[in-house]
Backbone as numpy.savetxt, mean C-alpha at the origin, in Angstrom:
# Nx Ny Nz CAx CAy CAz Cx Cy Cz
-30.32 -0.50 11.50 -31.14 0.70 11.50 -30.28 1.96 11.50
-29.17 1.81 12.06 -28.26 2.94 12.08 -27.37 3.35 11.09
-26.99 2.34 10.48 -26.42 2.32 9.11 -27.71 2.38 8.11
-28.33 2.65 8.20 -29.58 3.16 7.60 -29.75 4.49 7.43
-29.74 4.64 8.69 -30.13 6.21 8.82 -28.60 7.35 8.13
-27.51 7.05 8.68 -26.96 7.15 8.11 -26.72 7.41 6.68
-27.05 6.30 6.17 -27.02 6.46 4.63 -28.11 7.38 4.20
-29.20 7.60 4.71 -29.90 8.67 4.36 -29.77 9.66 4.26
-28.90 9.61 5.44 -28.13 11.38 6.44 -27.03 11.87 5.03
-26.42 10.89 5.01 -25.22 11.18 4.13 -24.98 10.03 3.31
-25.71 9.84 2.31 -25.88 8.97 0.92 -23.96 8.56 0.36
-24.33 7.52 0.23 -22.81 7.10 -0.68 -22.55 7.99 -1.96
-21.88 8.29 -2.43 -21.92 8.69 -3.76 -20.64 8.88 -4.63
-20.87 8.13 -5.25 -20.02 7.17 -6.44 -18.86 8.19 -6.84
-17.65 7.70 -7.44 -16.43 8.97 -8.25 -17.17 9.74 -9.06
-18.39 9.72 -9.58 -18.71 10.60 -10.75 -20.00 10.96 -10.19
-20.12 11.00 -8.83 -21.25 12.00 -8.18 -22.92 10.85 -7.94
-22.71 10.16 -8.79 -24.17 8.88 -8.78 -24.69 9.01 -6.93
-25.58 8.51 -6.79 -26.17 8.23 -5.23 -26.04 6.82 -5.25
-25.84 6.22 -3.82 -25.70 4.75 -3.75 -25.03 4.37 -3.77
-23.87 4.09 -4.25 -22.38 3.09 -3.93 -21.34 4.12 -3.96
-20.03 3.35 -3.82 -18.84 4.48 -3.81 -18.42 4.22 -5.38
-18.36 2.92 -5.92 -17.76 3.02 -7.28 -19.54 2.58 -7.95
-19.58 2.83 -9.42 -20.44 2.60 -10.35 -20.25 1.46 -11.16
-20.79 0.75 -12.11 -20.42 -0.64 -12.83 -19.20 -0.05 -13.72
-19.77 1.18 -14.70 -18.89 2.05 -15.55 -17.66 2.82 -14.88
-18.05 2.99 -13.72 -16.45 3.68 -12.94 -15.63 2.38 -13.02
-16.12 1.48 -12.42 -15.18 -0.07 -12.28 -14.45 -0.20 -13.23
-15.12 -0.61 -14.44 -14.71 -0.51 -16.29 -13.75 0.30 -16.64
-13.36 1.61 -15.81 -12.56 2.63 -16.15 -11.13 2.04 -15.15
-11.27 1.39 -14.45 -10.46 1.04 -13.80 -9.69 0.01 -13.89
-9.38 -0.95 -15.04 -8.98 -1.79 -15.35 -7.60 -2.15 -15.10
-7.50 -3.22 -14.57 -6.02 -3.95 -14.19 -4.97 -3.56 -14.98
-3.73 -3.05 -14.88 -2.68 -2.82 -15.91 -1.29 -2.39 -15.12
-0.97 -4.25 -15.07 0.09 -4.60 -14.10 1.26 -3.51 -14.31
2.28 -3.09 -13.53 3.44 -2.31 -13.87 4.31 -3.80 -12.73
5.60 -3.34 -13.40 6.48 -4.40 -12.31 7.65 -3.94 -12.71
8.57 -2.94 -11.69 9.88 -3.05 -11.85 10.61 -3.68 -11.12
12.06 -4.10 -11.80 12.62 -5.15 -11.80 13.90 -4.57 -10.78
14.65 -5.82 -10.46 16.00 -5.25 -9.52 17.31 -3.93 -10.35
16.99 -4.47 -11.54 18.43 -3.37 -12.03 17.60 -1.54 -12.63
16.00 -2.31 -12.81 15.27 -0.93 -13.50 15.52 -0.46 -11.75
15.23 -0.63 -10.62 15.04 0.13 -9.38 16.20 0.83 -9.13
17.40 -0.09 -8.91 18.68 0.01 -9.04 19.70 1.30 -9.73
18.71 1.20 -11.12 18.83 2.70 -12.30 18.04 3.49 -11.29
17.32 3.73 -10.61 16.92 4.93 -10.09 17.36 5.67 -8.58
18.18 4.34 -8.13 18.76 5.13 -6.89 18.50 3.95 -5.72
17.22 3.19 -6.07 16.81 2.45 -4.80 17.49 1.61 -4.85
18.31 1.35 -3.72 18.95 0.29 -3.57 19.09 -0.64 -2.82
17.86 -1.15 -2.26 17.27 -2.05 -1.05 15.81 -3.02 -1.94
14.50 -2.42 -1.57 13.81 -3.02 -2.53 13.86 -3.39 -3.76
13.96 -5.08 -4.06 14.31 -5.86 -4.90 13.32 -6.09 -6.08
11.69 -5.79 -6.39 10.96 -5.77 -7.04 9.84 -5.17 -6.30
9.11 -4.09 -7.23 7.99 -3.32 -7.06 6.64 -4.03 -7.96
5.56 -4.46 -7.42 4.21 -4.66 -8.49 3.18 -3.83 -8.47
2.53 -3.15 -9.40 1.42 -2.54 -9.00 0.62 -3.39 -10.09
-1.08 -2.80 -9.18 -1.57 -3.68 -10.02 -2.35 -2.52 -11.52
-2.02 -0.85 -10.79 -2.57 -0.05 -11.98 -1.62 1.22 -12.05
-1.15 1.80 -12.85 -0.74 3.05 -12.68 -1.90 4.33 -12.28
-1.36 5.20 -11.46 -1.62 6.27 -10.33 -2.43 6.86 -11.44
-2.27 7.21 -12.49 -3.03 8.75 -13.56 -3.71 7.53 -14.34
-4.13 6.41 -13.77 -5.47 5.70 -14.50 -6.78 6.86 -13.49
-7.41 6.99 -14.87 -8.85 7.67 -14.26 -9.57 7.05 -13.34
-9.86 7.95 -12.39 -10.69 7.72 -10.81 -9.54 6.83 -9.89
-8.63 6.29 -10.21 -7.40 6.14 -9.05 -7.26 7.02 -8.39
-6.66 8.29 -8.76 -6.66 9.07 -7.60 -7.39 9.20 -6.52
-8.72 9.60 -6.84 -9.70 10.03 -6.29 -10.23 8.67 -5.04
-9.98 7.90 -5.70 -10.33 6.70 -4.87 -9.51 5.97 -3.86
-8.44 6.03 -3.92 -7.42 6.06 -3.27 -7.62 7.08 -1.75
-7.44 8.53 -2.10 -7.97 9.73 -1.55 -9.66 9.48 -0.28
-9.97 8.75 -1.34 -11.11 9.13 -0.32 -10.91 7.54 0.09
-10.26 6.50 0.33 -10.08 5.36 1.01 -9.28 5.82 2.35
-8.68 6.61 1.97 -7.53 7.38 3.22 -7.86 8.79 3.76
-8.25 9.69 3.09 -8.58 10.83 3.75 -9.88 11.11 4.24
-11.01 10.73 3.29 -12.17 10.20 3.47 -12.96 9.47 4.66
-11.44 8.45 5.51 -11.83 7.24 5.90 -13.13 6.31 5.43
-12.54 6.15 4.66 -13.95 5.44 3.89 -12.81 3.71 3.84
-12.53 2.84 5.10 -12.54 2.07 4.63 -13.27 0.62 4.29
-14.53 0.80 3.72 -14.92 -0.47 3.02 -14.38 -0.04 1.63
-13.90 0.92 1.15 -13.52 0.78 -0.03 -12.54 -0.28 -0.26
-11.76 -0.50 0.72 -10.61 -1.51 0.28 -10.30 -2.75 0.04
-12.03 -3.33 -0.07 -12.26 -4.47 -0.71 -12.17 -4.58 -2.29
-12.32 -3.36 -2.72 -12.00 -3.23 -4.24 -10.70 -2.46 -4.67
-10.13 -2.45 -3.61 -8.77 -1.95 -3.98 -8.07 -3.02 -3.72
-8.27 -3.94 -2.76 -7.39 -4.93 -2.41 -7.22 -5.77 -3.85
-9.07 -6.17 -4.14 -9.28 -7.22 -5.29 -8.30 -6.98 -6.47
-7.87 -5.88 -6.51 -7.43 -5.14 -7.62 -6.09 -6.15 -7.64
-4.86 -5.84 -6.72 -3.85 -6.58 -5.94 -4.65 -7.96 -6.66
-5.35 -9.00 -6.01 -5.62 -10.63 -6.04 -5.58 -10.44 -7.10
-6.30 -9.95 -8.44 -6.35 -10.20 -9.67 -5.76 -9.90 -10.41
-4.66 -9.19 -10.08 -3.64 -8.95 -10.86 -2.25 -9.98 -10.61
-2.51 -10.83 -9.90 -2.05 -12.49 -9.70 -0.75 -11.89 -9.62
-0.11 -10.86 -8.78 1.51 -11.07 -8.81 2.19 -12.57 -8.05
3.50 -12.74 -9.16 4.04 -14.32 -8.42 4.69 -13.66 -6.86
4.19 -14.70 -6.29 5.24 -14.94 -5.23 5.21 -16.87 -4.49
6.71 -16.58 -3.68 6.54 -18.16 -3.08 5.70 -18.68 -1.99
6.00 -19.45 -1.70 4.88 -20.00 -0.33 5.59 -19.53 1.01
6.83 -19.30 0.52 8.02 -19.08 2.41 7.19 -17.06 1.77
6.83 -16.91 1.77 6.43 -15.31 2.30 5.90 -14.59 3.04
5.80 -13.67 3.65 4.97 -12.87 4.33 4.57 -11.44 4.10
3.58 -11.27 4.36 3.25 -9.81 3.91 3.32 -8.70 4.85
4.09 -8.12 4.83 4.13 -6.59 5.81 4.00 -5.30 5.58
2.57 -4.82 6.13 2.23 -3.38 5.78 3.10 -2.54 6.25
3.07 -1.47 5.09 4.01 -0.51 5.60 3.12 0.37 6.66
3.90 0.90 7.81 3.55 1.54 9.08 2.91 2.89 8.95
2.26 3.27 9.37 2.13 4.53 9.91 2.31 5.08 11.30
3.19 6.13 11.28 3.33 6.89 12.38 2.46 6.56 13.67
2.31 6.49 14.96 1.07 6.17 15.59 0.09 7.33 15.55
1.00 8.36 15.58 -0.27 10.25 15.45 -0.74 10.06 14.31
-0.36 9.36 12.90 -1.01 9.68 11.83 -2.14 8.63 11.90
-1.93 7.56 12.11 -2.87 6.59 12.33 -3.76 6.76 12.95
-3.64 8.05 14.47 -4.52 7.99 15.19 -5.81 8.59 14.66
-4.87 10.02 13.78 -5.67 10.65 12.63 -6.29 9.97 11.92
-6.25 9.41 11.40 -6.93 9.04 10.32 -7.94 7.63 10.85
-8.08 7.21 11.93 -8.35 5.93 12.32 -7.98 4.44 11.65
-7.40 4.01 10.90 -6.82 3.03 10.36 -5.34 3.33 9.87
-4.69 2.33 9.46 -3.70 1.82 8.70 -4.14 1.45 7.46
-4.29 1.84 6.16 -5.00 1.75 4.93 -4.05 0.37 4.79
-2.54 0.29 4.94 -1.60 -0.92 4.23 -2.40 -2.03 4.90
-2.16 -1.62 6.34 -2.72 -2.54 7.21 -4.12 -3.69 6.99
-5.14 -3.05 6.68 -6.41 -3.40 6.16 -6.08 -3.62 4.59
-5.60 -3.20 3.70 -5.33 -3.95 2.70 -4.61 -5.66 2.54
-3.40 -5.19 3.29 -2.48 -6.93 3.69 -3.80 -7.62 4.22
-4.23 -7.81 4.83 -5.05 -8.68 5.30 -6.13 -9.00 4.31
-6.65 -8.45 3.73 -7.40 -9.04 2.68 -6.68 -9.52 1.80
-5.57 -9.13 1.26 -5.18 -10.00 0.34 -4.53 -11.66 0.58
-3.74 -11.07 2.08 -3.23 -12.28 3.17 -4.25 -13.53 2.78
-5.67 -13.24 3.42 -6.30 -13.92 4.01 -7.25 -14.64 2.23
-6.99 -14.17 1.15 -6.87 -14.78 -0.66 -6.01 -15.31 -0.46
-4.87 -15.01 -0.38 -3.94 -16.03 -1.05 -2.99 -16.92 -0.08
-3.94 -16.81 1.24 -3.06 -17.95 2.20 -2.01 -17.38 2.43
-1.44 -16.17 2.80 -0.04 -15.43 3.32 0.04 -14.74 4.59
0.77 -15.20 5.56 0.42 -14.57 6.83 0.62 -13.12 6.84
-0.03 -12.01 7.25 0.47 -11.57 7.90 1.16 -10.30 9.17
2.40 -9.68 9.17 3.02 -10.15 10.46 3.59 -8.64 9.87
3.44 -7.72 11.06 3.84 -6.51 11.73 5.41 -6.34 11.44
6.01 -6.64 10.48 7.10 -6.09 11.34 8.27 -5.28 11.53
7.16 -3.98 10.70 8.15 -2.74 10.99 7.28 -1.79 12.03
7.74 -1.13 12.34 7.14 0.88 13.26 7.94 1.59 12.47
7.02 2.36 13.00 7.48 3.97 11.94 8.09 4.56 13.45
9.61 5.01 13.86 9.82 5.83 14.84 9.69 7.10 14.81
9.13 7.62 13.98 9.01 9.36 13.61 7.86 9.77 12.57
7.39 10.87 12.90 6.30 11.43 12.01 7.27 12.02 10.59
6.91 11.50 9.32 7.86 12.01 8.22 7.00 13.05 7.91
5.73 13.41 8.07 5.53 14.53 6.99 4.33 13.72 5.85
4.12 14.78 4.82 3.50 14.61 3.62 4.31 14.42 3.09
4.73 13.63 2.06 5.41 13.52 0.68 5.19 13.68 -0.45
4.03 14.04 -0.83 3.43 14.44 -2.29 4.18 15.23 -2.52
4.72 16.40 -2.04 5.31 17.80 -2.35 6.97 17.39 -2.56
6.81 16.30 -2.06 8.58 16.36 -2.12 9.25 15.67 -3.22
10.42 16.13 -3.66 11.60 15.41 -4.46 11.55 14.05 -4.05
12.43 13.17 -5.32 12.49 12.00 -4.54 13.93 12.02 -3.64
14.84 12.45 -3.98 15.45 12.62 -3.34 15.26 13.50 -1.90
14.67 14.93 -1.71 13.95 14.71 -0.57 13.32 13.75 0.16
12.25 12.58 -0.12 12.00 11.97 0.01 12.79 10.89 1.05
14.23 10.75 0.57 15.03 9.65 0.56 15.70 10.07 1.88
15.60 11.47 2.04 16.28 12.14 3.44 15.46 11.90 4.87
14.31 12.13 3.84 13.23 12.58 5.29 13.18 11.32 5.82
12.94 9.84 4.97 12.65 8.61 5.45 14.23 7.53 6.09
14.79 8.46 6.69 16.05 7.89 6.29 16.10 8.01 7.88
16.11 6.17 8.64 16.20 6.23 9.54 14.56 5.88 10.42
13.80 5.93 9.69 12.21 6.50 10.12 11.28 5.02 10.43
12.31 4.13 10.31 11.62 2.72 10.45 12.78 2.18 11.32
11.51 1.24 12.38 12.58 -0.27 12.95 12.22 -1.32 12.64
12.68 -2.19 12.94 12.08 -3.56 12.83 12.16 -4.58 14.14
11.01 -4.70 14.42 10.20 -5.08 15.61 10.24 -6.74 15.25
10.75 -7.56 14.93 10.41 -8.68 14.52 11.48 -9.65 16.02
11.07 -10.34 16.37 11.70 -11.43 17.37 12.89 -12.27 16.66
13.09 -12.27 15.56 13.81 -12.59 14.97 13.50 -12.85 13.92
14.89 -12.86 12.67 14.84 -12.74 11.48 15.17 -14.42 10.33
14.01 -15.00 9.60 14.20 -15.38 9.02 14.93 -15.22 7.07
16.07 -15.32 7.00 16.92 -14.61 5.53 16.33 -15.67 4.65
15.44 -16.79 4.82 14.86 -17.44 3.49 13.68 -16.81 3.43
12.71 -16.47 4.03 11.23 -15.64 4.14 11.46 -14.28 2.92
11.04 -14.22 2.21 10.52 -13.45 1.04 9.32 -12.22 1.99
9.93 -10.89 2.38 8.79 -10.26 2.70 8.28 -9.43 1.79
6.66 -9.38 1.85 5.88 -8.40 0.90 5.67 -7.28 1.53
6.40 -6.09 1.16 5.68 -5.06 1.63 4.19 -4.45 0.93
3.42 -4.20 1.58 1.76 -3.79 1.33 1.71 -2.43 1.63
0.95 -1.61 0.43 0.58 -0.26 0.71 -0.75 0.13 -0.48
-0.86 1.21 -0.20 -2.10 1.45 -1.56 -1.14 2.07 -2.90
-0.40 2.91 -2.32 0.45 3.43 -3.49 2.10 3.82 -3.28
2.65 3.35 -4.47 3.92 4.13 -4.56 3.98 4.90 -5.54
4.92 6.02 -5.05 5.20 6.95 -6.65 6.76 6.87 -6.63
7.38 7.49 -6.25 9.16 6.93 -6.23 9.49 5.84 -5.66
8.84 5.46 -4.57 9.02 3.92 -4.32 9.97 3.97 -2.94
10.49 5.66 -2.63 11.13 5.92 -1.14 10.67 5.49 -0.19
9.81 5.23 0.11 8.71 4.89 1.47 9.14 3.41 1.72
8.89 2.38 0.27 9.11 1.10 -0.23 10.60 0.88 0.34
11.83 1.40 -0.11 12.98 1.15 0.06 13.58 1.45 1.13
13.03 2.22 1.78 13.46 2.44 3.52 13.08 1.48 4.20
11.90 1.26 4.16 11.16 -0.51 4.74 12.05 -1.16 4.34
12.82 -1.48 3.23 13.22 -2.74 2.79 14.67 -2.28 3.18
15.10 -1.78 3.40 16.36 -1.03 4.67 16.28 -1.76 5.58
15.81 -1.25 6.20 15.21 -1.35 7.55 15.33 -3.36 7.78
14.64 -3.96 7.01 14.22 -5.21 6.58 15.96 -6.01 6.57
16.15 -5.96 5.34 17.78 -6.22 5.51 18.74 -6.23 6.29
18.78 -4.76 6.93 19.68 -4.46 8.17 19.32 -6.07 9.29
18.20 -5.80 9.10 17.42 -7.08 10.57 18.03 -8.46 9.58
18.52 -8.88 8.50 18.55 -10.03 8.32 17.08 -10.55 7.14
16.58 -10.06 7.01 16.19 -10.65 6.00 16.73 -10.41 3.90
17.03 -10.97 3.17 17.47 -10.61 1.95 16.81 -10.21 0.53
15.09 -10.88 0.78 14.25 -10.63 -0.40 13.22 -9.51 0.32
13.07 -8.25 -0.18 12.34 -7.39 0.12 11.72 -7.19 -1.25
10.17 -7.05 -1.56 9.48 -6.92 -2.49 8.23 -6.19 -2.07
7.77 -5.02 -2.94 6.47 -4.29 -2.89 5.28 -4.60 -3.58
3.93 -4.81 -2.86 3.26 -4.91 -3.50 2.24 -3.71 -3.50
1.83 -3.02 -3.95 0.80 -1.72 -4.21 -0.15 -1.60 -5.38
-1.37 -1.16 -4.81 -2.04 -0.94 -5.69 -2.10 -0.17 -7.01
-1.76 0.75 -6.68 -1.49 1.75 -7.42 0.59 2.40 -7.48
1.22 3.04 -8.83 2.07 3.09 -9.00 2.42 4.09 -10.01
2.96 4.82 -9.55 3.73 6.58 -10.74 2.91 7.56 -10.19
């Protein structure tokens, strides 16, 4: 009854303004799977030199990504991230069975803001498809800021240092997935996978929804 009223109070309404859902059949359609995957030496050419492979499952300037993304996180709108996750499952990136998936952190003040961990609630849906545990195990020790505005090389300063790794110990055959909604330089990605290494593990890989 309350989620009723609610919806009355303040109606869902779709990327292109519709009443009733957050996405439309035709918004969906606009949104179509279109894997990106860089590789160890393409990352390598750009500076990152920790994270070993990046997947997305769409590039960032596909129409209504932005926006949807945005309002999954700023919005707090998360039931959206059942169709952001799906996005991830069906875009079937390989991985092995020794893996685990680890959302990238948020700050605890930003989290508190926003009431969720968007990575957080994403890993788990996809975890809980494809049979992959998983397992916490970085913190963010410092508030970085916004990064939209920044260089990547800014970027690479501010995050430098900005993660631990909380893990009881480190397995170096375990393949970890890092989980997020988006990368654009992939700085955020490669400090985790810093961070990751330093502790002993050797395969660090990103998985994100969105990418550029």
């Amino acid at each position: 009854m309350f989620n009723q009223l609610i919806d009355l109070v303040f109606p869902k309404r779709s990327l292109t303004g519709s009443i009733g859902s957050w996405m439309t059949d035709d918004e969906k359609k606009l949104c179509k799977i279109n894997l990106i995957h860089e590789d160890t030496a393409r990352l390598r050419s750009r500076g990152l030199s920790d994270i070993d492979e990046i997947y997305a499952a769409i590039p960032y300037d596909t129409k209504h990504i932005k926006k949807l993304i945005h309002l999954f996180k700023y919005r707090r709108i998360p039931s959206l991230s059942s169709y952001l996750s799906s996005m991830v499952i069906q875009s079937d990136f390989p991985f092995n069975q020794d893996s685990v998936l680890c959302p990238v952190p948020l700050h605890w003040t930003r989290k508190y803001w926003r009431g969720f961990n968007q990575a957080d609630v994403l890993a788990k849906e996809i975890g809980a498809s494809y049979k992959i545990s998983v397992i916490n195990l970085l913190t963010r020790t410092r508030p970085t800021g916004h990064q939209a505005r920044r260089t990547r090389s800014e970027r690479l300063v501010a995050l430098n240092g900005a993660f631990k790794c909380v893990a009881e110990r480190s397995d170096s055959n375990k393949t970890v997935i890092l989980v997020d909604d988006l990368s654009t330089t992939g700085a955020t990605l490669n400090a985790c996978a810093k961070t990751l290494k330093e502790a002993g593990f050797n395969n660090v890989i990103g998985w994100v929804v969105a990418h550029g």
